[in-house]
C-alpha positions in Angstrom: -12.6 -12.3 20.0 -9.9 -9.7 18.7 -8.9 -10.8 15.5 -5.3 -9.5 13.6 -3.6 -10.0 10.2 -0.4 -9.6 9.5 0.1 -7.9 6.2 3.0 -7.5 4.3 3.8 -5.9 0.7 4.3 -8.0 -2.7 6.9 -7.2 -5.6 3.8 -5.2 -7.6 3.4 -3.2 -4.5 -0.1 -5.0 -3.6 -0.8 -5.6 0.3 -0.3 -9.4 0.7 -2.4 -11.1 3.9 0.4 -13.1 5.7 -1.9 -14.8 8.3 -4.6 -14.4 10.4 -4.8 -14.7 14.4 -7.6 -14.9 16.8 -6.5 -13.9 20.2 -9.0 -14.2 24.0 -7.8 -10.7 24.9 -5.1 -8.0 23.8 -2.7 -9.0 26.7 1.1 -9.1 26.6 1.3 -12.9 26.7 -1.3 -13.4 23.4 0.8 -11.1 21.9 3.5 -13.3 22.5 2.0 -16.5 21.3 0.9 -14.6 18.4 4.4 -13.4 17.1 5.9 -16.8 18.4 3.5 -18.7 16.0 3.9 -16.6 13.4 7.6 -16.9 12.9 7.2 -20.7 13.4 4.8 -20.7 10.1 7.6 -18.9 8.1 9.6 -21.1 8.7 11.9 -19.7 11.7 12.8 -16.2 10.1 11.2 -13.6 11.9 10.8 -10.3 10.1 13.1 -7.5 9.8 10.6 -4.6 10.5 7.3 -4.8 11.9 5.0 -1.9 12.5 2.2 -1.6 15.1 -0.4 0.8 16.6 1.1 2.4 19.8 -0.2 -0.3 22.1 1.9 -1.2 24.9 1.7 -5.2 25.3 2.2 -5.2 21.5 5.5 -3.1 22.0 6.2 -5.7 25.0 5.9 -8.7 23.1 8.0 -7.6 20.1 10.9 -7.1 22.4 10.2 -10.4 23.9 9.9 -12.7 20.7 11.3 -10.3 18.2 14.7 -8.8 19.9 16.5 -8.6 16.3 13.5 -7.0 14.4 13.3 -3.0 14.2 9.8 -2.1 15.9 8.1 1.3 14.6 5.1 3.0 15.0 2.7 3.5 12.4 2.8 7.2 11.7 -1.0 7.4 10.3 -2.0 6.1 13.9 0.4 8.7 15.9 -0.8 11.6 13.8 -4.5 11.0 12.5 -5.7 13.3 14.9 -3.5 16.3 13.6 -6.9 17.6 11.9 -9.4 17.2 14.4 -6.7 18.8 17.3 -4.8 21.2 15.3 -8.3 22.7 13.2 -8.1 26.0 14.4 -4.3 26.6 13.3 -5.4 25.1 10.0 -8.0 27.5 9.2 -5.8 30.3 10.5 -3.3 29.5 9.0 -3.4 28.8 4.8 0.6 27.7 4.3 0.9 25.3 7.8 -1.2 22.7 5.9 2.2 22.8 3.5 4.4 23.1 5.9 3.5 20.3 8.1 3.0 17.6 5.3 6.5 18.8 4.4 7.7 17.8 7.7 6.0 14.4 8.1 6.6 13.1 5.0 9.7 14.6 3.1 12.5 14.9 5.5 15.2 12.8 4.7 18.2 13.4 7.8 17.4 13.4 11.3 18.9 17.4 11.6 16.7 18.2 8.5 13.7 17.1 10.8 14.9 18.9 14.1 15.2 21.7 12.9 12.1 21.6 10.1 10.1 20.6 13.9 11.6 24.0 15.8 10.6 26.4 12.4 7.3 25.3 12.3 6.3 25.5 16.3 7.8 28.6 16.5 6.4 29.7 13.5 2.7 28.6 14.5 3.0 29.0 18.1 2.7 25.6 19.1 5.9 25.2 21.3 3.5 23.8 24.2 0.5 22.3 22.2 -0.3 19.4 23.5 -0.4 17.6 20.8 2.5 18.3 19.1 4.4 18.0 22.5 3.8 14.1 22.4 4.0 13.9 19.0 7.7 15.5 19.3 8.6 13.1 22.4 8.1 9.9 20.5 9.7 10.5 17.5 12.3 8.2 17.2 9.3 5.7 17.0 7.4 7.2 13.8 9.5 9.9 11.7 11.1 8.5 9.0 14.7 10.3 9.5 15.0 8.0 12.4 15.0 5.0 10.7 15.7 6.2 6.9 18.6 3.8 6.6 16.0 0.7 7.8 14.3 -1.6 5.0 10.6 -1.1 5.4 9.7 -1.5 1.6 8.3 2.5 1.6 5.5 1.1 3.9 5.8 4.2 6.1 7.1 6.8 3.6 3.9 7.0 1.8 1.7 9.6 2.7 -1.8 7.6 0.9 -0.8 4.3 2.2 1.9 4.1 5.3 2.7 1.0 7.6 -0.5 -0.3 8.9 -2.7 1.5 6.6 -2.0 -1.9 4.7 -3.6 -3.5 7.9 -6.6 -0.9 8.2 -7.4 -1.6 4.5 -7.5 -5.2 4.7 -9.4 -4.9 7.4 -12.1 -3.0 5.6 -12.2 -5.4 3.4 -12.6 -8.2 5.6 -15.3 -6.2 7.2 -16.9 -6.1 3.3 -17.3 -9.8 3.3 -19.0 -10.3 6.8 -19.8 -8.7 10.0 -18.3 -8.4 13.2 -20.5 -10.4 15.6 -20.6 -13.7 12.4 -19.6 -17.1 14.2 -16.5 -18.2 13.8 -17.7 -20.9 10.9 -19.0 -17.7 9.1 -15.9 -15.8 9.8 -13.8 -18.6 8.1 -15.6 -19.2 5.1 -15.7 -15.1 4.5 -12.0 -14.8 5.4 -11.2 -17.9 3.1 -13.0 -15.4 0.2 -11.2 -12.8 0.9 -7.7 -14.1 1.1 -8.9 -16.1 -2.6 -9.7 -12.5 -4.3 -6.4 -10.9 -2.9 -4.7 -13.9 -4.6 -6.5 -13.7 -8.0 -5.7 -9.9 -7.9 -2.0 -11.1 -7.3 -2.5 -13.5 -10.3 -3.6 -10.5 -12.6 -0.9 -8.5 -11.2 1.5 -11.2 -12.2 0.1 -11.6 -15.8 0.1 -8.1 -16.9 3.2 -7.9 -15.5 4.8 -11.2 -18.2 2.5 -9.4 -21.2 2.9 -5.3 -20.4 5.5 -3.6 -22.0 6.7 -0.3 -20.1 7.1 2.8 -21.9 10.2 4.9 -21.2 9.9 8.6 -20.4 13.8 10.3 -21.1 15.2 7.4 -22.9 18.0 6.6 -20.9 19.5 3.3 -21.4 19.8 3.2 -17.4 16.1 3.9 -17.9 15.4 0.8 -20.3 17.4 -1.2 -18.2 14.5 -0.6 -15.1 11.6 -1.2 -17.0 13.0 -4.6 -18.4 14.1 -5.8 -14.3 11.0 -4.0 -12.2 7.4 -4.8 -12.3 5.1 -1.3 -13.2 4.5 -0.5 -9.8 7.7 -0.4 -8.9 9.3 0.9 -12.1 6.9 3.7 -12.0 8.4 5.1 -8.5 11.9 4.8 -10.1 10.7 7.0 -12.2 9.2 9.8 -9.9 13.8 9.4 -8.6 14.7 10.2 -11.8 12.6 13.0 -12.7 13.7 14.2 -9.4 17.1 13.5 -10.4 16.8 16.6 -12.9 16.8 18.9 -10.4 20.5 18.1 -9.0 23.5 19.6 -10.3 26.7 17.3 -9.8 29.3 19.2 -7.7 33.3 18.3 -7.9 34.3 17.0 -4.6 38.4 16.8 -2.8 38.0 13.8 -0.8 38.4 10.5 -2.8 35.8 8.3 -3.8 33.0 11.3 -2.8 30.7 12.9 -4.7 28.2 16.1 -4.2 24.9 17.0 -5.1 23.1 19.8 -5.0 19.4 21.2 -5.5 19.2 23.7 -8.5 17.1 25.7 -6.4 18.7 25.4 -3.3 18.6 29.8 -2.6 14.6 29.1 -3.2 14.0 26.6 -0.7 13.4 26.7 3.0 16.2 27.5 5.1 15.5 24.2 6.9 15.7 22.2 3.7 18.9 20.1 3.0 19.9 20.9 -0.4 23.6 19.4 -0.8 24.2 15.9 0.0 27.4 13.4 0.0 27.4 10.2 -2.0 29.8 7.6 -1.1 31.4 5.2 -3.4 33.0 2.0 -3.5 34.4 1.2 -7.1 35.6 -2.0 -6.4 31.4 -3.8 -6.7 30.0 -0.4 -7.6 28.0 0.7 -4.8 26.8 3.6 -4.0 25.9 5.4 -0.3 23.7 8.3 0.0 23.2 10.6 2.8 19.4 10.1 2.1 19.8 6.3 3.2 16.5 5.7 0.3 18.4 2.8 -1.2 18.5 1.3 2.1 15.0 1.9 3.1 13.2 1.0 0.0 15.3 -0.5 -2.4 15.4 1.4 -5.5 17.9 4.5 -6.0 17.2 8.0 -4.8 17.6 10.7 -6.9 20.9 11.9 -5.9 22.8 8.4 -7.2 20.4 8.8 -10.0 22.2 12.2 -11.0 25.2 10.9 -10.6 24.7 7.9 -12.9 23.1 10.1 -15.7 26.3 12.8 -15.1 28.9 9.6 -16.0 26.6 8.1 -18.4 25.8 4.8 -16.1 23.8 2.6 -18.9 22.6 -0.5 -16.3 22.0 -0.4 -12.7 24.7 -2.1 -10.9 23.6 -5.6 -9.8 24.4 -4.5 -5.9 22.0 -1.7 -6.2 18.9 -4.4 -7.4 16.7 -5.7 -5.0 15.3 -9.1 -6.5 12.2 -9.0 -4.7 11.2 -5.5 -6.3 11.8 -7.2 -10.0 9.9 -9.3 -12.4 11.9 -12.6 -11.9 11.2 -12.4 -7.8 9.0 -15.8 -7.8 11.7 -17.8 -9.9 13.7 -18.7 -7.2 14.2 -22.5 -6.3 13.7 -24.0 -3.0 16.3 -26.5 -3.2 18.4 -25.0 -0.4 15.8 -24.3 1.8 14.6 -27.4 1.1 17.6 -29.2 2.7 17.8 -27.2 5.2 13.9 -27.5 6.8 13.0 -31.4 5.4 14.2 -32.8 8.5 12.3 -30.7 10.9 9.6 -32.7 12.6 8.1 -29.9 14.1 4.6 -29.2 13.4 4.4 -26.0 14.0 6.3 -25.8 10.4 4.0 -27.8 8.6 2.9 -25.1 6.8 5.9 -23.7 6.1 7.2 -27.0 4.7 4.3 -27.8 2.3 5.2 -24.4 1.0 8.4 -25.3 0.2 7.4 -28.8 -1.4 4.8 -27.4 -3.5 7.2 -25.2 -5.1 9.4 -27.6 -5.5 6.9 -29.6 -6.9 5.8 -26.9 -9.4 9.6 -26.4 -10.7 9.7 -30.6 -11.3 6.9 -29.9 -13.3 7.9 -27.5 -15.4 10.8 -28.9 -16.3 9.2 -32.3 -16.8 6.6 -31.1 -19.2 9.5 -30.5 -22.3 9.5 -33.8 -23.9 7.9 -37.2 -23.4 11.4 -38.5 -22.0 11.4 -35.7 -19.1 7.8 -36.7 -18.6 8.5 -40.8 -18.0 11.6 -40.0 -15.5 9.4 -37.6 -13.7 6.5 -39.4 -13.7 8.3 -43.0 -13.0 10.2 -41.0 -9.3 6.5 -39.4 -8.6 5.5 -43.1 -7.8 8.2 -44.0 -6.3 8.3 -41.4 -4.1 4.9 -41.9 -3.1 5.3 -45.9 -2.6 8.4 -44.6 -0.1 6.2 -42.3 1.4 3.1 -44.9 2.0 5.3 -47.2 3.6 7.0 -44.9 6.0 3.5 -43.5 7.1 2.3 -46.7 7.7 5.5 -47.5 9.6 4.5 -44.4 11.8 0.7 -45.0 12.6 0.7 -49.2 13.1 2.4 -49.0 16.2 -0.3 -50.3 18.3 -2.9 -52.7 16.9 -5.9 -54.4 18.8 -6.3 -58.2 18.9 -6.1 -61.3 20.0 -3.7 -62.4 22.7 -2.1 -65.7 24.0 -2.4 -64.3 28.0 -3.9 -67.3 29.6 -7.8 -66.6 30.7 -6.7 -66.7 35.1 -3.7 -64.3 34.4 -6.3 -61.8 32.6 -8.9 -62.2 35.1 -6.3 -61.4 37.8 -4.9 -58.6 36.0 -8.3 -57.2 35.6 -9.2 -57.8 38.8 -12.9 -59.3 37.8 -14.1 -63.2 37.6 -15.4 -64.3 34.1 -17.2 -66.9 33.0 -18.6 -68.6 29.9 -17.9 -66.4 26.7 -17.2 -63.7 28.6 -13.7 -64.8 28.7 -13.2 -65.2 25.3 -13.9 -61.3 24.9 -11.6 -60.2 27.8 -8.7 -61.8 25.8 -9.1 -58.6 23.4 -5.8 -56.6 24.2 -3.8 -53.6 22.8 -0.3 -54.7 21.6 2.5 -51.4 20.9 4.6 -54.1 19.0 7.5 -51.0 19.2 7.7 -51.1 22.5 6.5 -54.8 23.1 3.9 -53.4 25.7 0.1 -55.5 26.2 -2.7 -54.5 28.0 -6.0 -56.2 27.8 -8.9 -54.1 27.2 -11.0 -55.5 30.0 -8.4 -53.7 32.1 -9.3 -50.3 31.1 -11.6 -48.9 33.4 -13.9 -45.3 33.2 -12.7 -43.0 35.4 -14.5 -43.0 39.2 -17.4 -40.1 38.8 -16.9 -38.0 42.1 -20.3 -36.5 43.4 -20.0 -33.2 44.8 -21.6 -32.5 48.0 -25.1 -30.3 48.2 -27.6 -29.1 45.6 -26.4 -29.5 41.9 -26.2 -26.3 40.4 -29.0 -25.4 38.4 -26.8 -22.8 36.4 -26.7 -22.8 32.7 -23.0 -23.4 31.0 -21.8 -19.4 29.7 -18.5 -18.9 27.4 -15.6 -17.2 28.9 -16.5 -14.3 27.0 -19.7 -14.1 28.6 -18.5 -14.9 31.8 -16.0 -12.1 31.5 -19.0 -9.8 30.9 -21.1 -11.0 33.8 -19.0 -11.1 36.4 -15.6 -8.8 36.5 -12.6 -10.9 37.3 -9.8 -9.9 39.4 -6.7 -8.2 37.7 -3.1 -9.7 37.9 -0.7 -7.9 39.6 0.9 -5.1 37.8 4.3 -5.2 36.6 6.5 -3.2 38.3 8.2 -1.8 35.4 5.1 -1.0 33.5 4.0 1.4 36.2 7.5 3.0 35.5 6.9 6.4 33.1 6.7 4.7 29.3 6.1 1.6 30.9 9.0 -1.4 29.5 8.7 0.4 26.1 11.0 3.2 27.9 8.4 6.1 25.1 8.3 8.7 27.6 5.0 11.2 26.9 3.3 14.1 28.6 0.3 14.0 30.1 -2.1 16.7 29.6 -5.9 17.9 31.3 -8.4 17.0 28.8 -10.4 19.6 30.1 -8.0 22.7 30.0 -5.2 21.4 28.0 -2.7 22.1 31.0 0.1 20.1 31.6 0.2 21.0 35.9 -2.9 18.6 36.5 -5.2 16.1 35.4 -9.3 16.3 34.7 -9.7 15.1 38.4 -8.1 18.5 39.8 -9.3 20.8 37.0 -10.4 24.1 38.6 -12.5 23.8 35.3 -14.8 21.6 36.7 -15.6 23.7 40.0 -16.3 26.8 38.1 -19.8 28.3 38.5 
């Protein structure tokens, strides 16, 4: 059985195991129970970016049961091949390896990548390389300019650890604690380890982060202000923005609320490069607007606002510009609102989601009870009350029906069962089930076992096999193909090139390869 986590990113930076999904197959329609289920364990709020391999029913069922989320492709997936199919032109070649992390990883604007894309083909000759042709036609699915301006906490900016790197790596892991063909008893009991050490590493995290003191590196009282509000992790990539801050030189601008920025070594770099870019500001709450769109991808300041902020002598980070999740305080939220909001939810697909939200609550109670003997009593005296009130409405929910004795005279129940009694035998068909809420009786005798139905001809002498086996043993029929998907890029509408995997021609496939007839 296939088996997927969905992994997000903590406020130290640390890949956090959402949940865990077995799935029969990797068809549209698990897919789709899959996301479905997930968003009804958070509580109803489906994510706001989710990245994927380039599978097609997962691309399918994030448009079905995530319309409002922004799908990507992971870019280590689309490109991890860029070694093994692109060797020779890196052993030719000394400066492309340069050149193409450059245009992978560092370009900020969508024109910036065009037109880094066209120097480097034309430079290396690989206008019509196969590779880089599909690479270059889905695009808008992986490169970063295309989405710069979308949150995806820097999960696809880094280079050592992008989008579902997260995934791969907790997937190592899991494969760590047991193997692939374990039962699925096995499977649980290592998966239950696993997600334990990925939360006591999260505990450490958290402690270091109340006891560590961060070290400033210019001094800035913008600076102090960002290692007092963001954990290390996070105040550590703030940093990397403002040393690269120090290489911007703050230009005066004409139009009104505008400012410029540009690279000290702008003549140096490539002529691709962007080297000047337009901040934005709106005085009236302080926020700034970068070209760059890093505030809006990440969540921390790029190094353009940065410059700007050290040129008027900024000493805090507005409060517009701070992303609580990225900060120290990020778990100290209360739950009271969401609280309200989800207690009357009988659904019990949120069950999870609302002991979650109760045993937070519980923990802030707590915390505050645990001040002075007085807090303690009023705490302690509403804990059992609330749990009296809670007995008696359970009980009020599962004693419905009871089983017992009943005043239905002895010929109305031999009627109603349809059999003669005699002797002591009656005094046992008098045992009835009784819903006292809907004033329903039915007497036990009356409940029959279902008619067995004997099939006609030789019993089967065939042992019982799983579905899985079954599927291996004999090859079931396929369902009908969608239309659409037989369209080119399928629902998805990514539009690729198809290549010979013999020749490397794009006229033909390996079926008509003049290749293959060769003597």
């Amino acid at each position: 059985m296939p088996f997927g986590m969905f992994v997000g990113v903590s406020n130290h930076f640390e890949s956090v195991i959402f949940a865990g999904v077995f799935l029969t197959n990797e068809k549209e329609e698990n897919f789709r129970w899959a996301f479905k289920q997930f968003v009804a364990m958070m509580g109803g709020k489906p994510p706001v970016t989710i990245l994927t391999d380039q599978a097609r029913a997962i691309g399918n069922a994030v448009m079905a049961e995530l319309p409002n989320a922004t799908h990507r492709w992971c870019k280590w997936h689309v490109l991890k091949r860029a070694h093994e199919l692109l060797g020779v032109v890196y052993r030719n070649h000394k400066t492309f390896a340069d050149d193409f992390h450059k245009l992978v990883n560092h370009m900020l604007t969508i024109q910036e990548f065009e037109d880094a894309w066209n120097f480097v083909t034309v430079k290396y000759g690989l206008q019509e390389h196969p590779f880089m042709t599909r690479a270059y036609e889905c695009r808008h699915k992986w490169a970063k300019s295309y989405f710069s301006k979308v949150f995806c906490a820097r999960m696809c900016t880094t280079q050592r650890m992008c989008s579902t790197q997260r995934s791969e790596c907790a997937n190592m892991m899991l494969k760590i604690h047991t193997v692939c063909n374990s039962s699925i008893n096995a499977f649980i009991t290592q998966y239950t380890k696993l997600i334990d050490d990925r939360e006591s590493c999260d505990a450490e995290a958290e402690r270091k982060n109340k006891q560590k003191i961060l070290k400033v590196h210019f001094g800035y009282p913008m600076e102090k202000h960002a290692s007092v509000i963001y954990t290390p992790k996070v105040y550590n990539l703030f940093k990397k923005e403002l040393i690269k801050s120090t290489s911007y030189l703050v230009l005066p601008s004409h139009e009104e609320h505008t400012f410029v920025v540009k690279h000290v070594q702008a003549e140096s770099r490539e002529l691709w490069s962007k080297v000047i870019y337009k901040i934005k500001v709106d005085e009236s709450i302080g926020y700034y607007t970068c070209e760059c769109g890093l505030d809006e991808h990440f969540g921390v300041l790029c190094s353009h606002v940065l410059a700007i902020f050290v040129n008027r002598g900024v000493c805090k980070i507005p409060d517009c510009h701070i992303m609580k999740r990225w900060t120290k305080q990020a778990r100290s939220s209360t739950f009271s609102n969401k609280l309200e909001k989800y207690i009357g939810d009988t659904n019990e697909e949120s069950r999870s989601f609302r002991h979650q939200l109760l045993y937070f609550a519980a923990i802030n109670i707590v915390n505050e009870a645990e001040i002075d003997p007085d807090a303690f009593a009023i705490a302690k005296s509403n804990f059992t009350r609330c749990k009296k009130e809670l007995q008696e409405h359970r009980l009020s929910k599962t004693t419905t029906c009871q089983v017992g004795y009943g005043s239905m005279p002895e010929d109305e129940v031999s009627t109603h069962s349809g059999v003669q009694l005699e002797g002591n035998e009656v005094s046992e068909s008098c045992v009835q089930i009784v819903d006292t809420t809907k004033n329903i009786t039915i007497p036990v005798s009356s409940i029959l076992a279902p008619a067995i139905m004997k099939r006609n001809g030789r019993p089967s002498n065939k042992r019982y096999m799983s579905s899985m086996e079954a599927n291996i043993k004999k090859k079931k029929r396929g369902k009908k193909p969608d239309p659409k998907s037989k369209q080119a890029g399928g629902v998805m509408g990514v539009v690729q090139s198809r290549f010979c995997s013999k020749c490397r021609s794009p006229t033909h496939t390996i079926k008509d390869c003049p290749q293959l007839y060769l003597p």
